[in-house]
C-alpha positions as a Markdown table, in Angstrom:
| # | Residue | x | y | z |
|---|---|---|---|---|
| 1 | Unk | 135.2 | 33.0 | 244.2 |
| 2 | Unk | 137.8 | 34.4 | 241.6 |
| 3 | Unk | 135.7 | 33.1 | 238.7 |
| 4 | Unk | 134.4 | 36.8 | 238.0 |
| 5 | Unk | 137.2 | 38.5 | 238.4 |
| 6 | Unk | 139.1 | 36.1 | 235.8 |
| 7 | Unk | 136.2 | 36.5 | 233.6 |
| 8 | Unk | 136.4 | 40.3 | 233.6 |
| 9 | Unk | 140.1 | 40.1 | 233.0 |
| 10 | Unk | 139.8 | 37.5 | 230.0 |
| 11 | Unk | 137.0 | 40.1 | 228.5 |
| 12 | Unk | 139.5 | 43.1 | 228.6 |
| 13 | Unk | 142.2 | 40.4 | 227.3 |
| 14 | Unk | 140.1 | 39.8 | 223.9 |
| 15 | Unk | 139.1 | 43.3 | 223.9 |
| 16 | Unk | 142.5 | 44.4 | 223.9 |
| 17 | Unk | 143.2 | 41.9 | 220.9 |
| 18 | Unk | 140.6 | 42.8 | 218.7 |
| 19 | Unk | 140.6 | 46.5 | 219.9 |
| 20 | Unk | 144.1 | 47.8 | 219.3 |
| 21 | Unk | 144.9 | 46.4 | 215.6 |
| 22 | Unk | 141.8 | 48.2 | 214.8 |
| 23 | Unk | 142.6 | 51.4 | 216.5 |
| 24 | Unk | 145.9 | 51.1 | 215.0 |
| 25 | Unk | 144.5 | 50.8 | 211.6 |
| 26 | Unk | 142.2 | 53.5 | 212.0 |
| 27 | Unk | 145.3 | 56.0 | 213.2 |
| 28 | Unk | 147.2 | 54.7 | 210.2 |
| 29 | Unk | 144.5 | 55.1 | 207.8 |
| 30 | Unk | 144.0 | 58.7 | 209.2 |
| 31 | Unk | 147.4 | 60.1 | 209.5 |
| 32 | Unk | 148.1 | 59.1 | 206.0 |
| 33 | Unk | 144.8 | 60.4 | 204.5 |
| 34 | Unk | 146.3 | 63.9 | 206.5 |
| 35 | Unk | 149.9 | 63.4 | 205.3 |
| 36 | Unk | 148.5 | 63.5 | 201.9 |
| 37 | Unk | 146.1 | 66.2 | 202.0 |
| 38 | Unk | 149.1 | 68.1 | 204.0 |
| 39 | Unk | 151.4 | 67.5 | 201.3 |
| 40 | Unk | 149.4 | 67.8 | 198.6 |
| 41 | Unk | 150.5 | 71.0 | 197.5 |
| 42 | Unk | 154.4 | 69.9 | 197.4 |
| 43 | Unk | 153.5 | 67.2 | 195.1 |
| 44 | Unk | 151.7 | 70.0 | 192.9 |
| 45 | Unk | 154.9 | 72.3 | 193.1 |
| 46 | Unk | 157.2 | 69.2 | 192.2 |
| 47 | Unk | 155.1 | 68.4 | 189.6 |
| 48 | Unk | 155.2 | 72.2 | 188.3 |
| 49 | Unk | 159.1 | 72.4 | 189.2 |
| 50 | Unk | 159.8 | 69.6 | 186.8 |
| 51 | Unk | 157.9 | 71.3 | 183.6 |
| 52 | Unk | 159.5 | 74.7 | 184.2 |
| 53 | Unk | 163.0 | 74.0 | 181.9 |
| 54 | Unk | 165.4 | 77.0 | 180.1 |
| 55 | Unk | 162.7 | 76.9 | 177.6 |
| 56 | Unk | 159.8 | 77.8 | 179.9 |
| 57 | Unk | 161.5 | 79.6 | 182.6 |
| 58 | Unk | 158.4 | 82.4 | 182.3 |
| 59 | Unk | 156.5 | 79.5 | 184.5 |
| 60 | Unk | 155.6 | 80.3 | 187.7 |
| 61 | Unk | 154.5 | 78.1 | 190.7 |
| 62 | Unk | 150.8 | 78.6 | 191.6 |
| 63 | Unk | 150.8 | 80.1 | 195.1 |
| 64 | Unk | 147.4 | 78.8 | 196.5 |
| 65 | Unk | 148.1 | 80.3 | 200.2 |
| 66 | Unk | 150.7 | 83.1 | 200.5 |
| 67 | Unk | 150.9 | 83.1 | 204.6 |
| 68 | Unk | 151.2 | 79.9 | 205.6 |
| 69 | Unk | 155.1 | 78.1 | 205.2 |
| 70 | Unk | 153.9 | 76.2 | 201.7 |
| 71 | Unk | 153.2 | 79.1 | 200.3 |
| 72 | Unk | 156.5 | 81.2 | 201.4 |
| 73 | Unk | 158.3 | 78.3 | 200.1 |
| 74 | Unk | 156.5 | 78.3 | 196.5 |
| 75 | Unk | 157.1 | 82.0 | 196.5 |
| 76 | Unk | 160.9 | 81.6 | 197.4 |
| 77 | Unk | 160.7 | 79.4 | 194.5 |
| 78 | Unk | 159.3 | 82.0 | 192.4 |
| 79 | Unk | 161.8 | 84.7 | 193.3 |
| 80 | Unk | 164.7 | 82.0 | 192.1 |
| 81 | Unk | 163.0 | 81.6 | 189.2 |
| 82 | Unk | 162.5 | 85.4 | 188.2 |
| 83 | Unk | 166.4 | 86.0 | 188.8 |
| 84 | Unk | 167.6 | 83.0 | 186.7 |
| 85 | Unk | 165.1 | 84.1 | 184.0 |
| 86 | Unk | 166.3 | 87.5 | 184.0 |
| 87 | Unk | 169.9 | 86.0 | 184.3 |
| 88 | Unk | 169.2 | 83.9 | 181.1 |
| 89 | Unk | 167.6 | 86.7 | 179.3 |
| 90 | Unk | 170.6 | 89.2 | 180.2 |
| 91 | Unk | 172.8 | 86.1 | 178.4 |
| 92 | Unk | 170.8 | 85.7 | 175.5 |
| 93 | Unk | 171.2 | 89.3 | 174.8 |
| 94 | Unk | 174.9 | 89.7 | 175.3 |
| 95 | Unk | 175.6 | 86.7 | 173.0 |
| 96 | Unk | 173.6 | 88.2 | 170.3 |
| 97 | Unk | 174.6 | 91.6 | 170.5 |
| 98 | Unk | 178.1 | 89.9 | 170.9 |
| 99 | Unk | 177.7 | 88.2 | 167.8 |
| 100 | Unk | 176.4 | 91.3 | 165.9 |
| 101 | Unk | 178.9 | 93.3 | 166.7 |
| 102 | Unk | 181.5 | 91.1 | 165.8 |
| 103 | Unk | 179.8 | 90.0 | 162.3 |
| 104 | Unk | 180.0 | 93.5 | 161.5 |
| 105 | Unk | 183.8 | 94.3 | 161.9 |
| 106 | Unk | 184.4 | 90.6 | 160.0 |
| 107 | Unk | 182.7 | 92.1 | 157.3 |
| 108 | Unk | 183.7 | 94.8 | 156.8 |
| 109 | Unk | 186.8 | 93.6 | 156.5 |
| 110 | Unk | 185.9 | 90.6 | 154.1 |
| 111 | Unk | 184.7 | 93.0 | 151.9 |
| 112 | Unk | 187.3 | 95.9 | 152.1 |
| 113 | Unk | 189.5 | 92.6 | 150.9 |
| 114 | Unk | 187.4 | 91.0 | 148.0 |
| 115 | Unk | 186.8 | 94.5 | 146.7 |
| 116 | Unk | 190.4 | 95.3 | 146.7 |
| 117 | Unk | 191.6 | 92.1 | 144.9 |
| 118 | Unk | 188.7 | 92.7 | 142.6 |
| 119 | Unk | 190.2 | 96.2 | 141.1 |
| 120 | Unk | 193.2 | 96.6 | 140.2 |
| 121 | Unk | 195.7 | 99.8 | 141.9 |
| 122 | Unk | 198.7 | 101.6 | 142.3 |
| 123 | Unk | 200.4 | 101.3 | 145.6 |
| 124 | Unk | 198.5 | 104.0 | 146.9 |
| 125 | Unk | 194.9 | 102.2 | 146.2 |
| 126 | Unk | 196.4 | 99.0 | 148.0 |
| 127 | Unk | 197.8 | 101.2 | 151.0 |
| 128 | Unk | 193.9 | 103.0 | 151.3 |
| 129 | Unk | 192.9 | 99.2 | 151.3 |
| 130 | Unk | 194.9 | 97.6 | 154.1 |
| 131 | Unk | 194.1 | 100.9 | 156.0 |
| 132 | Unk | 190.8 | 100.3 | 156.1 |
| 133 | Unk | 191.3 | 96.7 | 156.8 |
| 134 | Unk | 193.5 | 97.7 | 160.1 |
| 135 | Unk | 190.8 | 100.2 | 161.3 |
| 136 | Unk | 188.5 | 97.9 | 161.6 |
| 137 | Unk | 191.0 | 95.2 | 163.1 |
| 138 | Unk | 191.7 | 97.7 | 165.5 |
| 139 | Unk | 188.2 | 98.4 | 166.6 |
| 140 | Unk | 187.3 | 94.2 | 166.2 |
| 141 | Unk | 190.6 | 94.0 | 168.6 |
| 142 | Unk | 189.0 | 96.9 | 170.9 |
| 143 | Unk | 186.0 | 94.7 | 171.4 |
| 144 | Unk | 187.5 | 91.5 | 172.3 |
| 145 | Unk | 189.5 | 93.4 | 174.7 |
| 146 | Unk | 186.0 | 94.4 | 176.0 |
| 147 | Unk | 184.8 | 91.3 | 175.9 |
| 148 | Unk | 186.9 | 89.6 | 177.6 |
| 149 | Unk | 186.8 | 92.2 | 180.8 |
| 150 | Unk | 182.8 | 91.8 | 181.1 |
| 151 | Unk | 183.7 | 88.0 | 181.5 |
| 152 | Unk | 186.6 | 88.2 | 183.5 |
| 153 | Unk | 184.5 | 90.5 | 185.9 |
| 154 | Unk | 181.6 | 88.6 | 185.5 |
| 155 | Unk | 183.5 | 85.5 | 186.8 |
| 156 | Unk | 185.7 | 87.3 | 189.7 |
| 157 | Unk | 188.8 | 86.1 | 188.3 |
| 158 | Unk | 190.4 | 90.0 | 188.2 |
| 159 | Unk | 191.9 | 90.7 | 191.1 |
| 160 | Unk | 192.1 | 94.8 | 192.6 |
| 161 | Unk | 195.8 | 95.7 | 193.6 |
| 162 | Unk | 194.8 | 98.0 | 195.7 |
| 163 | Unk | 197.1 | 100.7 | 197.1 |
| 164 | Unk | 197.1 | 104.5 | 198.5 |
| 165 | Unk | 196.8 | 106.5 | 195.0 |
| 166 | Unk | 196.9 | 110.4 | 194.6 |
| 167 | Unk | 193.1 | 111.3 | 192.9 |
| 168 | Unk | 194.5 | 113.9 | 190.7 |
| 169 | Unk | 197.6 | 112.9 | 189.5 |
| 170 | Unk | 195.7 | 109.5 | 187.7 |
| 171 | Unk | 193.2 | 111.7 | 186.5 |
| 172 | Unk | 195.2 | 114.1 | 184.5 |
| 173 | Unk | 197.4 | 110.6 | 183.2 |
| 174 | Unk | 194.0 | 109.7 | 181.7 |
| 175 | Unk | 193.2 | 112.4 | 180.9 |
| 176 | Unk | 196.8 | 112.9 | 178.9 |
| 177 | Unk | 195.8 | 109.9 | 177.2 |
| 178 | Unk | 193.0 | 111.1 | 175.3 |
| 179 | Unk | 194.2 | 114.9 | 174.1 |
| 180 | Unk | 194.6 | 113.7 | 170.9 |
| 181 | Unk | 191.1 | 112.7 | 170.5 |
| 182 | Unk | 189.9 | 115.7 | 171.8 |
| 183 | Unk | 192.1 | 118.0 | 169.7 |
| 184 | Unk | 190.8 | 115.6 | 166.4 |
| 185 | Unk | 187.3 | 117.2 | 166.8 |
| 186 | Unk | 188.8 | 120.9 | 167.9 |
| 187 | Unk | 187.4 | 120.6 | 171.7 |
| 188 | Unk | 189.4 | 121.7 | 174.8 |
| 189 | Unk | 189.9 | 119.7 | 178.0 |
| 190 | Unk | 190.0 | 121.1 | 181.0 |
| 191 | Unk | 191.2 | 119.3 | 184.0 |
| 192 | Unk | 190.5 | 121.0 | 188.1 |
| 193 | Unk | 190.4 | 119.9 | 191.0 |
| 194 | Unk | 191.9 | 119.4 | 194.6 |
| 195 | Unk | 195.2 | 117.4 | 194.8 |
| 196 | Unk | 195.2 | 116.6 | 198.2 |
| 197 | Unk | 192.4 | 114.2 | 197.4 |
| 198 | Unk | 193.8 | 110.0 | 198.3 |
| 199 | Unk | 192.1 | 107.1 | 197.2 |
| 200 | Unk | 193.3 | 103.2 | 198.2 |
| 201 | Unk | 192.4 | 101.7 | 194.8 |
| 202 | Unk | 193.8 | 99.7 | 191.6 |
| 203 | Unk | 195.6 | 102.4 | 189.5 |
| 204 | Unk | 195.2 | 100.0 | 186.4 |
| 205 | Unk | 191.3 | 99.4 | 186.7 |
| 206 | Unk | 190.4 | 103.0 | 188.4 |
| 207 | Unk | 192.4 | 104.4 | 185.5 |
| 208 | Unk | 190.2 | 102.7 | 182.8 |
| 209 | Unk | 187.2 | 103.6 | 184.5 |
| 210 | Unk | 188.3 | 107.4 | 183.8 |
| 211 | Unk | 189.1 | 106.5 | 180.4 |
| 212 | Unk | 186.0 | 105.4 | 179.8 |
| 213 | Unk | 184.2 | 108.4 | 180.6 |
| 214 | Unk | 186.4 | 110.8 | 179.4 |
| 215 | Unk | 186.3 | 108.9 | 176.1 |
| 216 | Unk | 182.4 | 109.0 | 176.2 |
| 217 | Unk | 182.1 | 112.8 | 176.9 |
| 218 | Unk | 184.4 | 113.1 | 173.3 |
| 219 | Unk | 182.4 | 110.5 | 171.7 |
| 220 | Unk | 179.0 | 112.6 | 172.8 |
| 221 | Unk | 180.4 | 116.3 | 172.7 |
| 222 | Unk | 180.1 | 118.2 | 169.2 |
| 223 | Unk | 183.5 | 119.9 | 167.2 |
| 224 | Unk | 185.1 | 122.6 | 169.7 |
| 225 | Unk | 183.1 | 121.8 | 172.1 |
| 226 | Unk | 184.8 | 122.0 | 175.9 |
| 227 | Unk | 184.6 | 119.0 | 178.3 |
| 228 | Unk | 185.6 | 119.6 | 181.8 |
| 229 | Unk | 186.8 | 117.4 | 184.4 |
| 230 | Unk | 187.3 | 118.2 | 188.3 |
| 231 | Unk | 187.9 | 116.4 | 191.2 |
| 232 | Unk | 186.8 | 117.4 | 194.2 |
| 233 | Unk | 185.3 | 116.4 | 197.8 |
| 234 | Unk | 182.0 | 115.5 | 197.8 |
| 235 | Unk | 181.8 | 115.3 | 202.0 |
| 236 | Unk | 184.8 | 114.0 | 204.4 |
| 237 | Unk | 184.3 | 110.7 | 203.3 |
| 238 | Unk | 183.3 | 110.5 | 199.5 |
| 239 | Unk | 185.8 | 111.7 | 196.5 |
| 240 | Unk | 183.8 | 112.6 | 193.5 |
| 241 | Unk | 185.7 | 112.9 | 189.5 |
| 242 | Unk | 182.9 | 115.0 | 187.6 |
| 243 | Unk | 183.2 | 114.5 | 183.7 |
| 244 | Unk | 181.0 | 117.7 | 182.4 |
| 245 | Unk | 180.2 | 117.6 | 178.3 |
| 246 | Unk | 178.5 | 119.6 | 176.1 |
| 247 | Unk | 176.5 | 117.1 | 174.2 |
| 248 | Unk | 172.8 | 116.7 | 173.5 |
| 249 | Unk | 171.8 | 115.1 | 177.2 |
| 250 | Unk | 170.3 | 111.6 | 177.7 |
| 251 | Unk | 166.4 | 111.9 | 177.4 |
| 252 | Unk | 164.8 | 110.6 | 181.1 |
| 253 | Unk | 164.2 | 107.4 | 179.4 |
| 254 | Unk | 167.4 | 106.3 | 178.4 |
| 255 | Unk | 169.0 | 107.2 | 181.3 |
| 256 | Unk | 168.7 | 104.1 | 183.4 |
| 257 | Unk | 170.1 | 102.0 | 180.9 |
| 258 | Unk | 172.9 | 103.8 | 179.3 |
| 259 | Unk | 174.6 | 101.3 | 181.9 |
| 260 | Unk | 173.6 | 98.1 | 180.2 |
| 261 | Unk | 175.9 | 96.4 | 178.1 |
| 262 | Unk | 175.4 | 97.3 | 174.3 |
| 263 | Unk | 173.5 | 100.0 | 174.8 |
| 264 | Unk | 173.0 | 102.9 | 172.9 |
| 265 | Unk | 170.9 | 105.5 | 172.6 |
| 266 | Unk | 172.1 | 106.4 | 168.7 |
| 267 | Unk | 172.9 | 102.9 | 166.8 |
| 268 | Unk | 174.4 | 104.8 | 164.1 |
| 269 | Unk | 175.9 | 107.6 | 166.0 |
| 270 | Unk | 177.8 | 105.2 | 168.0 |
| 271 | Unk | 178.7 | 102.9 | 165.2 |
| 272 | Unk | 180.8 | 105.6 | 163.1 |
| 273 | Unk | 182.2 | 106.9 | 166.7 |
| 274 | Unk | 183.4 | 103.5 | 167.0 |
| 275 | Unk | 181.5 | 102.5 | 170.2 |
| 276 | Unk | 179.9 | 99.0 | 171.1 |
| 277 | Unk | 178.0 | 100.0 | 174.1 |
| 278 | Unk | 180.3 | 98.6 | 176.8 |
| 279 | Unk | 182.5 | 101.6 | 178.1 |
| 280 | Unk | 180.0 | 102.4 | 180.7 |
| 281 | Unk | 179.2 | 99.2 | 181.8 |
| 282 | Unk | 182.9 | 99.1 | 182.7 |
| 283 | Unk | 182.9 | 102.2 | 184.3 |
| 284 | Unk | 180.0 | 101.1 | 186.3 |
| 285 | Unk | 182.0 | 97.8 | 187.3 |
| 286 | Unk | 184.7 | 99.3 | 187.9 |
| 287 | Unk | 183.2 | 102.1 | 190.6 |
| 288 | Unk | 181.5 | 99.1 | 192.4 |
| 289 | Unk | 184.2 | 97.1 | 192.6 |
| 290 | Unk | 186.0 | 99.9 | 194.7 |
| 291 | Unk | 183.1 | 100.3 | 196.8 |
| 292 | Unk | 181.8 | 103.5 | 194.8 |
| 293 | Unk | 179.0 | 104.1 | 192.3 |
| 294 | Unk | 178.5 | 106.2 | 189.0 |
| 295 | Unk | 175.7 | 109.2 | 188.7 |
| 296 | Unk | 174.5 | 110.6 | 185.6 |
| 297 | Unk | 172.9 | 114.2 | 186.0 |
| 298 | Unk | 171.5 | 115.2 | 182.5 |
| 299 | Unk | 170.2 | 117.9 | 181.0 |
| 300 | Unk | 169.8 | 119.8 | 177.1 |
| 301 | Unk | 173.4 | 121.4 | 177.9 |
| 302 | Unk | 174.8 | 118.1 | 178.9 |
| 303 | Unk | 175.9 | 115.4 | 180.8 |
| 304 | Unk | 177.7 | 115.4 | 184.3 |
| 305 | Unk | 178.9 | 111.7 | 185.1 |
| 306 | Unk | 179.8 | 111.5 | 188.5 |
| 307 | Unk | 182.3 | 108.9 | 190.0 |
| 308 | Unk | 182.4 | 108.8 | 194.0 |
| 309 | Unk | 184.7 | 106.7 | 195.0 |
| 310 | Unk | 185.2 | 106.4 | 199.3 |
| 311 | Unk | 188.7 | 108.5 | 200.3 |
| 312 | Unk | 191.3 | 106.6 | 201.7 |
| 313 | Unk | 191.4 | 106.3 | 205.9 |
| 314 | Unk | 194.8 | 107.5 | 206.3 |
| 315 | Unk | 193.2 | 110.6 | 203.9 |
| 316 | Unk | 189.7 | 111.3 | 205.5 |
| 317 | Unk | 191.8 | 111.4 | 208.8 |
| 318 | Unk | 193.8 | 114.2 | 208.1 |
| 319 | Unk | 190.7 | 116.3 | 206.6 |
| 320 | Unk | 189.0 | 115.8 | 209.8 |
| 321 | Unk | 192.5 | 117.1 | 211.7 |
| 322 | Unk | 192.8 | 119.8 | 208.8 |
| 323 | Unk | 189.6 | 121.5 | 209.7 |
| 324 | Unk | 190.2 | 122.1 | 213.7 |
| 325 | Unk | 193.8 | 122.9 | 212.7 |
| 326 | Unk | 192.1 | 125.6 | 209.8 |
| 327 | Unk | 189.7 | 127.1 | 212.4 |
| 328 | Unk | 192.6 | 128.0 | 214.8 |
| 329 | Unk | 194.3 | 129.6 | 212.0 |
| 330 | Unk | 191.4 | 131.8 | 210.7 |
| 331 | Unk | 190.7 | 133.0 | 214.4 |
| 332 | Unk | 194.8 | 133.7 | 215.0 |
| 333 | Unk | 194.9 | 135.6 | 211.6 |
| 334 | Unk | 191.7 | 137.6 | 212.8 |
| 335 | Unk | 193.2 | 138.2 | 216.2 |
| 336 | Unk | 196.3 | 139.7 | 214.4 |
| 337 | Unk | 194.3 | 142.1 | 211.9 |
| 338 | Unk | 191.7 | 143.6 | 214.7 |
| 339 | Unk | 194.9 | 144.0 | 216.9 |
């Protein structure tokens, strides 16, 4: 008889039917109760993400397990956070010392002006006057021009021309430039150095960069003081410009930020030299963006900036050809005196 058989069939039939909705339910009902304890801790860090705004970017996301791939994330998160706060931060503080430093040359101005109409002069009273006015237009203009290469650099809009330059020659035209400073306060410049040294670099922007520290080592350096400026191989690769003064030295804890932007060491030292704190910056700018660096060596005698800038192929090739080519001719010349 097949009665059985049927019977056994329609059992596992119904069992089937009430079995597998119920199974199905229970596997729902579990993988979502482990979907949510999984993903728990993204709904925490999307709920902290959205607090965290320009005016709480100090907030951190809570890192609850640093190893496993939640927690790497959060503390990616973090990292992006700590950049963008220090970005902010660095902004905040370049407006402002932006904005203080050109209040101050606006006022002066405005009240060189309203003091001068209020008195009257002769023609030599009203001459002092509009002096005084165009020095501190020309240091206001010296600013802006300042100004406005920190944002043009910031934003990658200037563009290196970048060509095979001679090392000494731009030194001692930037050099040139600033005699007149240097003879103002009785000092002596001294320029050395080998001229053999090539560079593939923007005249225009490496020149500035010179400037910059030359102009500084003035600034810093007292009356007939002597500033010296060499240029010279540091290795076969790596051209070094040293700018030597005789100034008072950086203390050790000044010296990793005489870089920053508006900083100075002397706020009224470097307000009567006519400085705002952004001529190294520049020069620091300027040395990266040729694929070189500035050093500061310091001491009570002085400061030695150092710009190494990478020598040019076509340059480095010949030194390494110039040395095998020297060694034959030092052996020759020996050969010739012992015979």
């Amino acid at each position: 008889s097949e009665d059985p058989m049927w019977q056994r069939f329609w059992q596992l039939v119904i069992g089937l039917l009430v079995g597998l909705p119920l199974a199905l339910g229970l596997a729902g009902f579990g993988g979502y109760f482990l979907a949510r304890r999984a993903l728990s801790p993204v709904e925490r860090m999307a709920r902290r993400a959205s607090e965290i705004n320009a005016e709480r970017l100090g907030a951190r996301i809570d890192v609850e397990n640093p190893h496993d791939e939640i927690g790497l994330l959060a503390q990616a998160f973090n990292e992006t956070l700590s950049r963008l706060e220090g970005s902010f931060e660095q902004l905040k503080r370049f407006t402002s010392d932006a904005s203080h430093e050109l209040r101050t040359p606006l006022t002066a101005i405005r009240s060189v002006g309203e003091v001068g109409l209020q008195k009257d002069g002769d023609r030599e009273h009203y001459r002092e006057v509009v002096g005084s006015m165009l020095e501190e237009a020309g240091r206001l203009g010296r600013l802006v021009e300042s100004l406005l290469t920190i944002s043009r650099a910031d934003s990658g809009q200037i563009r290196l021309e970048r060509a095979t330059i001679g090392l000494l020659p731009l030194v001692q035209e930037a050099s040139f430039l600033l005699d007149v400073l240097a003879e103002e306060k009785g000092q002596t410049l001294s320029l050395e150095g080998d001229d053999s040294i090539r560079v593939r670099a923007d005249s225009v922007v490496l020149r500035q960069v010179i400037i910059n520290l030359v102009d500084n080592a003035i600034k810093y350096s007292p009356r007939n003081g002597h500033i010296t400026v060499r240029v010279l191989r540091r290795d076969s690769l790596t051209a070094c410009i040293e700018i030597e003064d005789c100034g008072p030295g950086i203390p050790p804890e000044h010296r990793d930020k005489v870089f920053d932007r508006f900083y100075r060491i002397d706020e009224g030292r470097s307000r009567e030299a006519g400085g705002a704190g952004l001529g190294l910056a520049i020069a620091k700018w300027g040395a990266e963006a040729h694929s070189g660096c500035v050093e500061l060596a310091s001491s009570a005698a002085g400061c030695v900036f150092r710009l190494l800038l990478p020598i040019s192929s076509n340059a480095a090739e010949e030194a390494l050809l110039e040395a095998p080519r020297a060694a034959v001719a030092a052996i020759r010349s020996t050969q010739k005196v012992s015979s």
